[in-house]
C-alpha positions as CSV (number, residue, x, y, z in Angstrom):
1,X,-13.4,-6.3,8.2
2,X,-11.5,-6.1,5.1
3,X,-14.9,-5.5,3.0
4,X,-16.0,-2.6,5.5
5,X,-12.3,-1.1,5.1
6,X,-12.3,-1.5,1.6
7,X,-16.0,0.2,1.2
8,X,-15.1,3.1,3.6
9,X,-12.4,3.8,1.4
10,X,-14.3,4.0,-1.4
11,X,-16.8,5.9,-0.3
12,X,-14.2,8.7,0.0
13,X,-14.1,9.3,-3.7
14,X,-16.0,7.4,-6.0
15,X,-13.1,6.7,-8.5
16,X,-11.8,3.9,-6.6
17,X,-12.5,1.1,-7.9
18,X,-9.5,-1.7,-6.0
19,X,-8.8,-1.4,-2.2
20,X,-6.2,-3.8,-1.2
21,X,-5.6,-4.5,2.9
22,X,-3.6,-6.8,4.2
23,X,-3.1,-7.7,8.6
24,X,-0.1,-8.9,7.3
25,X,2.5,-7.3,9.8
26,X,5.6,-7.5,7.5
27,X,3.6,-5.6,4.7
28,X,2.8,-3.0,6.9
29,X,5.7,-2.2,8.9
30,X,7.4,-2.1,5.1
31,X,4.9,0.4,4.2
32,X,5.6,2.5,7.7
33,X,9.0,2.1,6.5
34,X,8.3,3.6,3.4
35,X,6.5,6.7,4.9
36,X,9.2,7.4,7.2
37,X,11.9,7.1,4.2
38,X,10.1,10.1,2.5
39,X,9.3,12.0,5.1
40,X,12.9,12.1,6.6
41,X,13.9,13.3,2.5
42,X,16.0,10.0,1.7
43,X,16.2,9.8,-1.7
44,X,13.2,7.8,-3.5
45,X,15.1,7.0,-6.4
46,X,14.3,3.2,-6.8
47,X,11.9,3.5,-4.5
48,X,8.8,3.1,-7.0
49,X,10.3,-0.3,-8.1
50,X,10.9,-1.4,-4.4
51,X,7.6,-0.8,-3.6
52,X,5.9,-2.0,-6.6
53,X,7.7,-5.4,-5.9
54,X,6.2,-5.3,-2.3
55,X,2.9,-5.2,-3.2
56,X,3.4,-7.9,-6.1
57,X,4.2,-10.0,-3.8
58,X,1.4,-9.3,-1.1
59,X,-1.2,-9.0,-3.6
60,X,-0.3,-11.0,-6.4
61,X,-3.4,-10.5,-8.5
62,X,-3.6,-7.0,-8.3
63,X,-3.1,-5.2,-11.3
């Protein structure tokens, strides 16, 4: 599932190169989290590092 995920996005612009997914339920209802920060206009100020760290530790080889 991952790899047909992963191709599909790619296949929507060839510059991709790394597609990440994760079933992890924590990871994504962080990221839901994250979308619904913004879109309600909370500040993102930190927000970059936050998220950075959250996808360091899902995907800790991803650079």
């Amino acid at each position: 599932m991952e790899k047909k995920i992963a191709d599909q996005v790619r296949a929507t612009a060839s510059d991709i190169q790394e597609v990440y997914v994760s079933a992890n339920p924590d990871f994504v209802n962080r990221m839901k989290d994250y979308e619904k920060r913004i879109n309600e206009g909370a500040p993102v100020k930190g927000l970059f590092e936050e998220f950075t760290e959250t996808v360091q530790r899902v995907f800790p080889n991803a650079r």
